[in-house]
C-alpha atoms as a printed R data frame, in Angstrom:
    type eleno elety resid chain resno       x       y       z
1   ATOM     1    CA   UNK     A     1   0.000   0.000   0.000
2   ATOM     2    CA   UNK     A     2   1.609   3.398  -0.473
3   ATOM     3    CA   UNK     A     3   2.461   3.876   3.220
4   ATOM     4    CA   UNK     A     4   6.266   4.329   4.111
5   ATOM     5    CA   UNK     A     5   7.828   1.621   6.105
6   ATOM     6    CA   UNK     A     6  10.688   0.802   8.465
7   ATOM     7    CA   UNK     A     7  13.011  -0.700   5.926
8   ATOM     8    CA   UNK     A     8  14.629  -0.038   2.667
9   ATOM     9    CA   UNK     A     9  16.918  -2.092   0.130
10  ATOM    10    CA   UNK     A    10  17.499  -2.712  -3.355
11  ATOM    11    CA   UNK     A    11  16.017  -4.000  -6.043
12  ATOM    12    CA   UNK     A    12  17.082  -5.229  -9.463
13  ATOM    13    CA   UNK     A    13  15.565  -6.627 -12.123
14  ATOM    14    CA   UNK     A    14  17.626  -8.456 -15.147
15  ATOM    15    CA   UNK     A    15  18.348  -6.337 -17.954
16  ATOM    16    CA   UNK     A    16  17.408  -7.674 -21.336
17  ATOM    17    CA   UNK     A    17  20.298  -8.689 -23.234
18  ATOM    18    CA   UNK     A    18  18.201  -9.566 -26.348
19  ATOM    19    CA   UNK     A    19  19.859  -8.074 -29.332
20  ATOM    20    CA   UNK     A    20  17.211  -5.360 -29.616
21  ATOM    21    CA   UNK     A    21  17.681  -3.882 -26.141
22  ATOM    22    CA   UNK     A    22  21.322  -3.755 -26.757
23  ATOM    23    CA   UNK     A    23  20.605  -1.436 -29.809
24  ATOM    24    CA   UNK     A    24  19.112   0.554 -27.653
25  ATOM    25    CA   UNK     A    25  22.031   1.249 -24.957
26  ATOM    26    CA   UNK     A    26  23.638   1.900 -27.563
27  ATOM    27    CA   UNK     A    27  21.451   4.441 -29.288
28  ATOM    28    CA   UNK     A    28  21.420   6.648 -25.870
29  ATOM    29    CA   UNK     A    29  24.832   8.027 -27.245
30  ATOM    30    CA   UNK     A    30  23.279   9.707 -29.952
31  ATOM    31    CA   UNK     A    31  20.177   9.961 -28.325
32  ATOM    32    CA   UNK     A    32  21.719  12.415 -25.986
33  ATOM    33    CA   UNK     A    33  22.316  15.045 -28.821
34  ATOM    34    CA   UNK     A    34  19.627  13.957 -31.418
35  ATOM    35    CA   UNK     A    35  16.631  12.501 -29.467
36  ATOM    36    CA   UNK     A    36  15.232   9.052 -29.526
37  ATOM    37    CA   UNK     A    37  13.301   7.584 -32.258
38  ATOM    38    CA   UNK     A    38  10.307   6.696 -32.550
39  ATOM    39    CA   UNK     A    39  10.523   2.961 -33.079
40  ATOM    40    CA   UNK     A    40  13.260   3.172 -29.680
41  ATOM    41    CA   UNK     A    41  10.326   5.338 -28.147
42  ATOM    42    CA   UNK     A    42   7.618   2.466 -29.480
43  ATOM    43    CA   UNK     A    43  10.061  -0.536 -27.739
44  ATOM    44    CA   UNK     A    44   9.990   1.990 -25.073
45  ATOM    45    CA   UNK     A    45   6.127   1.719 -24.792
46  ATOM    46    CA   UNK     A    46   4.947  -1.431 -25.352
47  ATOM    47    CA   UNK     A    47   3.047  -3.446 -22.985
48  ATOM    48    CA   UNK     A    48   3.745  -7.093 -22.292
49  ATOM    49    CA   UNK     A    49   2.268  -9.962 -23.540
50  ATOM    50    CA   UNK     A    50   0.330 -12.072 -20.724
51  ATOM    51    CA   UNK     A    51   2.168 -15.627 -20.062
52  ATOM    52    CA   UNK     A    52   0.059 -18.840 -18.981
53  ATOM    53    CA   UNK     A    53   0.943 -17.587 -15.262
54  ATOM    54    CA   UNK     A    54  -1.780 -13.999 -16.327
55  ATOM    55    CA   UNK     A    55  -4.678 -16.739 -16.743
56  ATOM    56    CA   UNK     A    56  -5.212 -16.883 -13.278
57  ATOM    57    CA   UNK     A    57  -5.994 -12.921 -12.505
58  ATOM    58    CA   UNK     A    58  -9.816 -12.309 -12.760
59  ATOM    59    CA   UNK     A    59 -10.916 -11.399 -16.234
60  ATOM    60    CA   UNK     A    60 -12.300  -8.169 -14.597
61  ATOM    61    CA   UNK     A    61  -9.525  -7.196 -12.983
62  ATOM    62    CA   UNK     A    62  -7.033  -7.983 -15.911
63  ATOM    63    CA   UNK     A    63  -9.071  -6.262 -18.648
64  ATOM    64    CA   UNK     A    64  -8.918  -2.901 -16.020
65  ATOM    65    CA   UNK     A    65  -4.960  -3.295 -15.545
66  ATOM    66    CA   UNK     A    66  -4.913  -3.790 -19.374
67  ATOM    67    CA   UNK     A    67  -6.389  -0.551 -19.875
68  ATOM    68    CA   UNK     A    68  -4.987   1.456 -17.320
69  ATOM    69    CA   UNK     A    69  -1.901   0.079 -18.435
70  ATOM    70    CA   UNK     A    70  -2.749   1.391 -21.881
71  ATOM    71    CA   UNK     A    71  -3.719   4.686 -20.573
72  ATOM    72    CA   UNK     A    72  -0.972   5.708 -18.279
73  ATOM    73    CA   UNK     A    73   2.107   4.053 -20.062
74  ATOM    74    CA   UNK     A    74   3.001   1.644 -17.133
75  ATOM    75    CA   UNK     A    75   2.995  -1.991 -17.807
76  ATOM    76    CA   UNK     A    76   0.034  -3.483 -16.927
77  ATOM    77    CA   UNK     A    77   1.826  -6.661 -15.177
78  ATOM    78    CA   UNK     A    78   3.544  -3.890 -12.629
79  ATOM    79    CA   UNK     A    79  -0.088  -2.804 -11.796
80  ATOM    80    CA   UNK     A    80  -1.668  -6.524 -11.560
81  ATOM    81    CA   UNK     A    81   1.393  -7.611  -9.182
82  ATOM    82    CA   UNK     A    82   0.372  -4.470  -7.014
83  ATOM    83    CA   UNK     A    83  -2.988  -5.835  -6.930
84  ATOM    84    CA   UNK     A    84  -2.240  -9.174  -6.558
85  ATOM    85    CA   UNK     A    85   0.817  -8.521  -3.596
86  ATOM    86    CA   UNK     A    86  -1.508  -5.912  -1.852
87  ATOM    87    CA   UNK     A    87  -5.090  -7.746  -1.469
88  ATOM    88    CA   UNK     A    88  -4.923 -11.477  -3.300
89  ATOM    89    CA   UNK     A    89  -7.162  -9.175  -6.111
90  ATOM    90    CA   UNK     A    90  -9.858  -7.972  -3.606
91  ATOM    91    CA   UNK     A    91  -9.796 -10.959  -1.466
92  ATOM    92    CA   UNK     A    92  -8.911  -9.028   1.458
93  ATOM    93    CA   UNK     A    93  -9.553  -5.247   0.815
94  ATOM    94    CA   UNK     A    94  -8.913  -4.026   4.368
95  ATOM    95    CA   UNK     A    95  -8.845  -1.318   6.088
96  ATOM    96    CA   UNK     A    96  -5.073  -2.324   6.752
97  ATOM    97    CA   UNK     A    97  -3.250  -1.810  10.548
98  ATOM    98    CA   UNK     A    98  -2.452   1.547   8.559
99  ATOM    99    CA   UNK     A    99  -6.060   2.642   7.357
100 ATOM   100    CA   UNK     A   100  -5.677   1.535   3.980
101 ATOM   101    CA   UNK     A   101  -8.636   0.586   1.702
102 ATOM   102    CA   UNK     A   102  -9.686  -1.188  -1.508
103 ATOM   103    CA   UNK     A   103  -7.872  -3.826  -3.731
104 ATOM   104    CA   UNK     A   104  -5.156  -1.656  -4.634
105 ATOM   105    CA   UNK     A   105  -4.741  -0.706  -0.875
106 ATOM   106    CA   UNK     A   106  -4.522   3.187  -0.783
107 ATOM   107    CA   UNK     A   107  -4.681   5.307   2.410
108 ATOM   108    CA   UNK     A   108  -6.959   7.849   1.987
109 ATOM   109    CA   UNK     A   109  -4.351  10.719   1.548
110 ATOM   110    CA   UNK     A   110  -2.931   9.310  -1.104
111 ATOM   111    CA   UNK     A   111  -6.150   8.614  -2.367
112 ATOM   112    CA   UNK     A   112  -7.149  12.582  -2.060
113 ATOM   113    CA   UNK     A   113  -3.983  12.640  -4.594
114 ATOM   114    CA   UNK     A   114  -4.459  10.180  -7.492
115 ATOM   115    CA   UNK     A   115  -8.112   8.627  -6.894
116 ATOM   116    CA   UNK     A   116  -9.938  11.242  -8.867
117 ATOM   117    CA   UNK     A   117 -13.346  11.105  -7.160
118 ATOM   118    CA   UNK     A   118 -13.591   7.643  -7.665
119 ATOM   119    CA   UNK     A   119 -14.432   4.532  -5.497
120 ATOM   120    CA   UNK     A   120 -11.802   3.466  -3.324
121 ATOM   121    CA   UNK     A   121 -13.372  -0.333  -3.373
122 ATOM   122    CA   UNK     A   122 -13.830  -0.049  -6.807
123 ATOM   123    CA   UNK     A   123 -11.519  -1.709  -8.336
124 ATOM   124    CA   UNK     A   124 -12.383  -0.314 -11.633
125 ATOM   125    CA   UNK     A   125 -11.238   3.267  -9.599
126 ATOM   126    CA   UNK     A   126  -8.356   1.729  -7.754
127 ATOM   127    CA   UNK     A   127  -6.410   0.250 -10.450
128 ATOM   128    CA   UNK     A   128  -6.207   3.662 -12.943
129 ATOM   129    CA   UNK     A   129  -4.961   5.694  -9.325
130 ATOM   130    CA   UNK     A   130  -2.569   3.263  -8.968
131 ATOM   131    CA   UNK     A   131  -1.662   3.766 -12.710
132 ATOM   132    CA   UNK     A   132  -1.389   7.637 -12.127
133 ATOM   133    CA   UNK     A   133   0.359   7.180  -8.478
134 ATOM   134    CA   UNK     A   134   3.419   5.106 -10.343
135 ATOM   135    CA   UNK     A   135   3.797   7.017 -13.686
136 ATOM   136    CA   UNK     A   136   3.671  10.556 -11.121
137 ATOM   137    CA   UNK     A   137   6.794   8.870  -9.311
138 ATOM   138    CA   UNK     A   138   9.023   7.475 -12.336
139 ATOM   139    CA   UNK     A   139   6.746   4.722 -14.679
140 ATOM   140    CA   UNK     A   140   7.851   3.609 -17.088
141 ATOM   141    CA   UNK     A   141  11.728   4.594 -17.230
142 ATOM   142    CA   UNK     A   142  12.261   3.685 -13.922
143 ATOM   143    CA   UNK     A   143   9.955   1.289 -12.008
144 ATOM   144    CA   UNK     A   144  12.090   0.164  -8.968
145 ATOM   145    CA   UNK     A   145  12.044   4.259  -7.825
146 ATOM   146    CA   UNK     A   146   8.111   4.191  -8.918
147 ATOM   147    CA   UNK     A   147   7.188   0.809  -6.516
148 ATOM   148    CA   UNK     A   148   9.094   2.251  -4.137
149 ATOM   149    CA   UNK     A   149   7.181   5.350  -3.793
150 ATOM   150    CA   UNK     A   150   3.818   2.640  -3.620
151 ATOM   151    CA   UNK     A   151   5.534   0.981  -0.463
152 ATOM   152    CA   UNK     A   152   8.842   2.443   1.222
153 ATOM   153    CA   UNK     A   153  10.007  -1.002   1.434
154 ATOM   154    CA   UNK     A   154  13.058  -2.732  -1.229
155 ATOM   155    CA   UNK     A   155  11.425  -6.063  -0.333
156 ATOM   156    CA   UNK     A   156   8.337  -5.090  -1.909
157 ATOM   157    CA   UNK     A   157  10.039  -3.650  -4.817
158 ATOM   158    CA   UNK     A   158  11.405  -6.472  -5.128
159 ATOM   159    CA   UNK     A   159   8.078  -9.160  -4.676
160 ATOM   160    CA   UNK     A   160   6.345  -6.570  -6.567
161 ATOM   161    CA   UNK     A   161   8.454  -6.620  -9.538
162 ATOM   162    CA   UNK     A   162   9.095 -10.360  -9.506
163 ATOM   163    CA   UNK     A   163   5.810 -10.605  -9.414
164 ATOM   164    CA   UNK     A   164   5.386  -9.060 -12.538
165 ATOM   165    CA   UNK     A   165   8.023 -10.483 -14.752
166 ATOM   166    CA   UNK     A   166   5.881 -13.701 -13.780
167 ATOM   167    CA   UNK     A   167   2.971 -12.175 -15.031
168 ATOM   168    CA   UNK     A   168   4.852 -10.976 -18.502
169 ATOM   169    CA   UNK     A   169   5.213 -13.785 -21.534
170 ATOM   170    CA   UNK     A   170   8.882 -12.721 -21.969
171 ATOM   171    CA   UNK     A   171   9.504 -12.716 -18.175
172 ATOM   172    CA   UNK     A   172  12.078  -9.881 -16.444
173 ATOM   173    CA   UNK     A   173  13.312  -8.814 -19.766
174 ATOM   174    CA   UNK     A   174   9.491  -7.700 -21.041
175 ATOM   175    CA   UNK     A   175   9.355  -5.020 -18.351
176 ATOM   176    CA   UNK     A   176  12.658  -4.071 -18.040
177 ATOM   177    CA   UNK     A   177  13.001  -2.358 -21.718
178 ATOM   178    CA   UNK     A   178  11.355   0.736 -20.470
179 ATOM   179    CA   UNK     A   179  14.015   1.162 -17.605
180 ATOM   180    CA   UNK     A   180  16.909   1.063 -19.923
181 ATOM   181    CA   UNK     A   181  18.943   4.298 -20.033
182 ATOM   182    CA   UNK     A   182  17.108   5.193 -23.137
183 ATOM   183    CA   UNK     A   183  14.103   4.520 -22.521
184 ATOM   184    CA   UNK     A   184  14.733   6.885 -19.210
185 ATOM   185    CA   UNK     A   185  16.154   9.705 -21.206
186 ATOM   186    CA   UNK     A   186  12.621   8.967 -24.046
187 ATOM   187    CA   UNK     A   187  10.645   9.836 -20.714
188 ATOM   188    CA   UNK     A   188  12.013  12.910 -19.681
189 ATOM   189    CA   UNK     A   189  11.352  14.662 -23.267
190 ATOM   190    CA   UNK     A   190  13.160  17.287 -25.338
191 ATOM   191    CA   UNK     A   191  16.169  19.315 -23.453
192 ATOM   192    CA   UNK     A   192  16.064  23.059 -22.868
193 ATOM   193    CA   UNK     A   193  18.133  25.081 -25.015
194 ATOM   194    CA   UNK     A   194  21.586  26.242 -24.308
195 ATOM   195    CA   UNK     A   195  23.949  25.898 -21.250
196 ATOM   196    CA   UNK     A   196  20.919  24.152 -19.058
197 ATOM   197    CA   UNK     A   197  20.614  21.444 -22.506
198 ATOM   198    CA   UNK     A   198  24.368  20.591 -22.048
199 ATOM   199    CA   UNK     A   199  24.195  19.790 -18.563
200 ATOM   200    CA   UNK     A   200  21.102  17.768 -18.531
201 ATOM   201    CA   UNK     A   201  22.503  15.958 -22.023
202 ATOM   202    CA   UNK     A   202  25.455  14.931 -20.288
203 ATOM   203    CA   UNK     A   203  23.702  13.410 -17.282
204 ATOM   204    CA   UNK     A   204  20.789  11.892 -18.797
205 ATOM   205    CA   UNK     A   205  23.495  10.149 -21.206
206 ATOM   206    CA   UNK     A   206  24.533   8.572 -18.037
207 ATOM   207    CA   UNK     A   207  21.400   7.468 -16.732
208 ATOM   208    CA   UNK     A   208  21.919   3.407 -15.644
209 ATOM   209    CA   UNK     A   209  25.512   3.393 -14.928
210 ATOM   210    CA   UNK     A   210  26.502   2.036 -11.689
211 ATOM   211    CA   UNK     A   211  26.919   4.317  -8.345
212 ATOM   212    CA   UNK     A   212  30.680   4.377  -6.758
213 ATOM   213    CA   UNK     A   213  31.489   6.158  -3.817
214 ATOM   214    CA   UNK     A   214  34.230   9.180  -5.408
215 ATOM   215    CA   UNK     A   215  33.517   7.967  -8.998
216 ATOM   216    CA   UNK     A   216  33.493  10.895 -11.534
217 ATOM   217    CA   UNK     A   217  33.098   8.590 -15.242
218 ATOM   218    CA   UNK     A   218  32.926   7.496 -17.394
219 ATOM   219    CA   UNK     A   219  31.709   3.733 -16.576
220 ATOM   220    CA   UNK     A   220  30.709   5.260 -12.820
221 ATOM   221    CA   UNK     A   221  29.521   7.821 -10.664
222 ATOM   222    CA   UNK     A   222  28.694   9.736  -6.736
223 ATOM   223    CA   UNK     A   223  26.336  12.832  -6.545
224 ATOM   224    CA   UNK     A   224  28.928  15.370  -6.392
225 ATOM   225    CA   UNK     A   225  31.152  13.422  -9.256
226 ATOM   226    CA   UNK     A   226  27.939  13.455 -11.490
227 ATOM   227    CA   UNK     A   227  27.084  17.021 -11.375
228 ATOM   228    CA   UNK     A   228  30.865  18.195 -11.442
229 ATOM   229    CA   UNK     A   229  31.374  16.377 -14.778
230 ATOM   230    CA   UNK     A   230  27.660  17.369 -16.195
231 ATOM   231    CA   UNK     A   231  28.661  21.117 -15.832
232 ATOM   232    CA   UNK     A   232  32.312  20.216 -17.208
233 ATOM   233    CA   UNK     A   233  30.338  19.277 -20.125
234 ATOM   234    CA   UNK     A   234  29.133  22.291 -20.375
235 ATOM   235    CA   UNK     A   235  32.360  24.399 -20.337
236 ATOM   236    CA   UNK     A   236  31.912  25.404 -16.388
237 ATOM   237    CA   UNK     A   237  34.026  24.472 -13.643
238 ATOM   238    CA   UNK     A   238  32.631  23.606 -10.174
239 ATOM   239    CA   UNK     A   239  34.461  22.113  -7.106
240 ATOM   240    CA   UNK     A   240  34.504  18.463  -6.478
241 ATOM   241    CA   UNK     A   241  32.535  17.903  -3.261
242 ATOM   242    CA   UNK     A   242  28.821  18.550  -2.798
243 ATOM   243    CA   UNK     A   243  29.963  20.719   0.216
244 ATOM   244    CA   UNK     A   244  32.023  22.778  -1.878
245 ATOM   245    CA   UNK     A   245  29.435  22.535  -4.213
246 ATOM   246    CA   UNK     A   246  27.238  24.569  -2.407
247 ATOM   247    CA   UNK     A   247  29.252  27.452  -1.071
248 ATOM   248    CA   UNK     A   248  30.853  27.702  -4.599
249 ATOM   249    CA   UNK     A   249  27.049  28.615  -6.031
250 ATOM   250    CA   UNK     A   250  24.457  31.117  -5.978
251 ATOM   251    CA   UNK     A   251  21.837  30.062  -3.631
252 ATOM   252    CA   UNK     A   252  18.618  30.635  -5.155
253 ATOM   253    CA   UNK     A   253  14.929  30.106  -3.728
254 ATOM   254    CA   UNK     A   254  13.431  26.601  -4.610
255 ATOM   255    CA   UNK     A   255  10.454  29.401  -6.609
256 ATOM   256    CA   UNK     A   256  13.300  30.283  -8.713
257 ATOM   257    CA   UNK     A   257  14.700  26.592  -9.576
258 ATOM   258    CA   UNK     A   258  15.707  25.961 -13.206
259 ATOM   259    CA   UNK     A   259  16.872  23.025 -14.855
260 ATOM   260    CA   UNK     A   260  20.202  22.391 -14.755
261 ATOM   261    CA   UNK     A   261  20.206  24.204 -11.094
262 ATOM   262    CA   UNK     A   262  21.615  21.530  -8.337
263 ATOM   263    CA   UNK     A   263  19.440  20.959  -5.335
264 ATOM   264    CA   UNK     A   264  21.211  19.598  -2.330
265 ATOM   265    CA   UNK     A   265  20.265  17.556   0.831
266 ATOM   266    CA   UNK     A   266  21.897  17.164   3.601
267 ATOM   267    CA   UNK     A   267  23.012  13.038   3.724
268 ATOM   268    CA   UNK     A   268  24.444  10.884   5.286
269 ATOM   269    CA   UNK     A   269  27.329  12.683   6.665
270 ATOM   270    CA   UNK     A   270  26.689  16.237   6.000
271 ATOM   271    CA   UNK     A   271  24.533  18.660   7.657
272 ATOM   272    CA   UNK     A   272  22.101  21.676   5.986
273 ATOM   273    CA   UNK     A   273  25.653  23.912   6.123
274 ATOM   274    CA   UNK     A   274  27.638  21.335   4.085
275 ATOM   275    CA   UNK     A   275  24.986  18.908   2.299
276 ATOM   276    CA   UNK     A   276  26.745  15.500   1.731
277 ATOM   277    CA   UNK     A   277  24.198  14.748  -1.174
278 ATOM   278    CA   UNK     A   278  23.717  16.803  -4.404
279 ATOM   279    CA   UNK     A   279  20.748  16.568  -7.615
280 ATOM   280    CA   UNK     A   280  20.784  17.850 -10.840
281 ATOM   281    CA   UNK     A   281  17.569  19.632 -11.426
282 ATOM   282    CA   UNK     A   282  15.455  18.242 -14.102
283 ATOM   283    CA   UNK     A   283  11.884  19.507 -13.781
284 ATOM   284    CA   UNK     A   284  11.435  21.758 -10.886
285 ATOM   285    CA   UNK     A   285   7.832  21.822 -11.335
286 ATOM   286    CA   UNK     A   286   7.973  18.234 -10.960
287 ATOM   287    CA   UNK     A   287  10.054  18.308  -8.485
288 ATOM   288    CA   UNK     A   288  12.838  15.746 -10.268
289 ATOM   289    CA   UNK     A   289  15.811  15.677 -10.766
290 ATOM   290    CA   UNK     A   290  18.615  13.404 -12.033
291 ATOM   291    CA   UNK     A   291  21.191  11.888  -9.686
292 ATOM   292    CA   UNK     A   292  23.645   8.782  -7.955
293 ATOM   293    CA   UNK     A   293  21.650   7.983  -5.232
294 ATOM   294    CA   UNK     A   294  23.621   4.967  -3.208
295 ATOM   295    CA   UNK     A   295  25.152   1.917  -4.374
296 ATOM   296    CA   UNK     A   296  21.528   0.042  -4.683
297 ATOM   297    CA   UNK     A   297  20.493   2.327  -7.676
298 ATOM   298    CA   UNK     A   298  22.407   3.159 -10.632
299 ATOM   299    CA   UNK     A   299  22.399   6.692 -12.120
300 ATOM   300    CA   UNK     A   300  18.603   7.812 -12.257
301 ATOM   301    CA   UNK     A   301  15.516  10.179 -12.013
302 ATOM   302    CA   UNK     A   302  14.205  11.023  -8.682
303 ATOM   303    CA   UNK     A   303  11.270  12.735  -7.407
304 ATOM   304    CA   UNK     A   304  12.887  15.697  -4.336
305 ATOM   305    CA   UNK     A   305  11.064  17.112  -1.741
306 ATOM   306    CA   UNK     A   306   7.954  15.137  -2.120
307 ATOM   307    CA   UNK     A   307   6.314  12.617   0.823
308 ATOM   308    CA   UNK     A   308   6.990  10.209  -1.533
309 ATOM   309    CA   UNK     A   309  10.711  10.773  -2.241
310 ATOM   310    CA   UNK     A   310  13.495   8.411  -1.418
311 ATOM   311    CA   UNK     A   311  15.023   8.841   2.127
312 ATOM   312    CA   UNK     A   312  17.141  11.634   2.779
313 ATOM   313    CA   UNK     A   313  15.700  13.343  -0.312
314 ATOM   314    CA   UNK     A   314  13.354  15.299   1.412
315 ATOM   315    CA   UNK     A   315  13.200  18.274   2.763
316 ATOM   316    CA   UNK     A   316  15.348  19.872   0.690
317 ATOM   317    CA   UNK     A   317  18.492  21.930   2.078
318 ATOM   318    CA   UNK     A   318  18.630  24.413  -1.007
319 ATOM   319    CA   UNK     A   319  19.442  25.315  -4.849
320 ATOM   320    CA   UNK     A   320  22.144  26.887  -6.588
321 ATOM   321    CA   UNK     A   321  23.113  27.999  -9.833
322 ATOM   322    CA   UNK     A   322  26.774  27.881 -10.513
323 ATOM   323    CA   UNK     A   323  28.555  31.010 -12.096
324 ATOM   324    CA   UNK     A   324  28.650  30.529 -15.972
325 ATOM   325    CA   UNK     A   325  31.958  31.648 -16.297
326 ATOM   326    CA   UNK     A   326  34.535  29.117 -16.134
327 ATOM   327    CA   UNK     A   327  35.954  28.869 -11.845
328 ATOM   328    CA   UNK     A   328  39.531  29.117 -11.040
329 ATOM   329    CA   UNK     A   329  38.383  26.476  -8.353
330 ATOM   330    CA   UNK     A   330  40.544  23.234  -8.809
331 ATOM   331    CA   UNK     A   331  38.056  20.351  -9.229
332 ATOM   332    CA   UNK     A   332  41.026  18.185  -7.089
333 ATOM   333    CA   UNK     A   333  39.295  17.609  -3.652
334 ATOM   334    CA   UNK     A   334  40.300  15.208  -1.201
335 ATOM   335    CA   UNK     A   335  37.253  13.577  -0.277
336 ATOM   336    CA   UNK     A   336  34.058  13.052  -2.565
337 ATOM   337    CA   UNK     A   337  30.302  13.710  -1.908
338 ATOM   338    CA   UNK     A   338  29.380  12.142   0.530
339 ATOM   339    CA   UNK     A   339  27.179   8.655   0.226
340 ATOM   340    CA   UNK     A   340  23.178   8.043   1.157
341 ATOM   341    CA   UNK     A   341  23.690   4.231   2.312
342 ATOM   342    CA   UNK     A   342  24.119   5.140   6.203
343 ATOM   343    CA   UNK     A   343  21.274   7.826   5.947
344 ATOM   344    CA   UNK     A   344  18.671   7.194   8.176
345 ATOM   345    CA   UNK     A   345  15.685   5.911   6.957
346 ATOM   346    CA   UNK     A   346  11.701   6.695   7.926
347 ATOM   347    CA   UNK     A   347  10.430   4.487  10.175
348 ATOM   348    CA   UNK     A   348   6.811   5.734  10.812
């Protein structure tokens, strides 16, 4: 149910390695300057074929995850696994120890968000909010960050999405083209123009590589490495840590947020005067952002600031916008940004 629990952990689910998806990795190189296609953007898309396992989900409830999975672009298999982890399909609808309700198990505040005056019992209701609650938190391009806003929890991430690859005629690999680093960079739509286009182009064309602690590229990456090279890419010098990081910019109002601002949080080791964890701003309307979260999630898309954000990503300590002009500050720190994995974690 989309409650927050007590524990958190990673998730992973096998990368295709079907020559197809391959041809797509590769095409994020070129898809960072000239855009992605529309037959990637169609593989990106699709919606998985049911296996024998699908025959035993109601008809009902299948043909309503079928359409909401239509509707929403999230992969209908992700949505019946919700339904099927969370209430056996209805069987037992609650109220939950935590208050929540219906077959897709919502409490009612986050039913206020994404039920749309429907009927929380309603199946019918309850599947399309679920729909909206995972593509408003990362579906398609990344569904590990999108469960995980549904329940704070990496074992349901991972039940959830096992779940699903059950559910899916080509297994793992039918639901894990649309988490692929193109399919990521597909979702997040055209780049702004000029110095903001650079930076974002650079990061998103490392979206999917692997998190390590003082990593600055090109096969790996930490916050503060991430956003240093990003704006190197961009002609503009910034210092290596994210504490550095934030005295060397121009704190700006979160009202004022651009993309291709960085957004800091304080981490596991820092504190609100020297943030130990550091975002690239993506959408500040949407309150995303790209970054290298810990070593359970590669490079990605995050939500920031929002109830459902990943620990330690909310609140937010501040923004700034880095001078244009190329810094005399060496980029040669000692120590690198520091890492989320000790950060505590909300246990309510």
């Amino acid at each position: 149910m989309p409650h927050p629990a007590a524990e958190r952990g990673s998730a992973t689910v096998t990368i295709a390695t079907a020559a197809a998806l391959l041809l797509l990795l590769i095409a994020v190189i070129a898809g960072a300057v000239g855009g992605v296609t529309g037959q990637e953007a169609s593989a990106c898309t699709a919606q998985p074929a049911a296996s024998s396992t699908a025959a035993s989900i109601p008809a009902n409830y299948l043909a309503d995850f079928k359409k909401a999975g239509a509707e929403y672009n999230v992969p209908w298999t992700v949505l019946a696994a919700i339904g099927e982890v969370e209430s056996g399909f209805g069987q037992n609808d609650g109220p939950s120890s935590a208050g929540a309700l219906g077959p897709m198990q919502f409490e009612p505040p986050a039913w206020a968000l994404y039920g749309d005056g429907g009927d929380i019992m309603n199946p019918a209701d309850g599947i399309p909010a679920a729909a909206r609650l995972l593509a408003a938190n990362g579906a398609p391009g990344n569904l590990q960050q999108a469960v995980f806003a549904y329940n704070h929890s990496g074992s349901y991430v991972t039940d959830v999405l096992d779940q699903a690859a059950r559910y899916a005629a080509g297994g793992a690999q039918a639901i894990s083209a649309a988490g692929s680093a193109v399919c990521q960079q597909a979702a997040l739509g055209p780049l702004p123009a000029g110095t903001a286009g650079k930076i974002l182009a650079y990061a998103e064309a490392q979206l999917g590589k692997r998190y390590l602690y003082g990593a600055t590229g090109p096969d790996a990456f930490d916050c503060s490495g991430l956003a240093m090279m990003a704006y190197r890419a961009a002609g503009i010098t910034i210092p290596r840590t994210s504490q550095a990081q934030w005295a060397h910019g121009q704190q700006i109002p979160a009202s004022q947020a651009q993309p291709g601002d960085l957004v800091f949080f304080a981490g596991a080791d820092g504190t609100p005067a020297a943030p130990g964890h550091v975002g690239i701003v993506l959408d500040p309307a949407a309150h995303t952002m790209i970054d290298a979260y810990t070593a359970a999630f590669p490079v990605e898309e995050d939500t920031y600031g929002l109830p459902a954000s990943k620990g330690g990503l909310s609140p937010v300590v501040g923004f700034t916008r880095p001078p244009t002009q190329r810094s005399a500050t060496a980029s040669g720190m000692k120590s690198a940004g520091a890492p989320l994995a000790r950060m505590r974690r909300d246990s309510r």
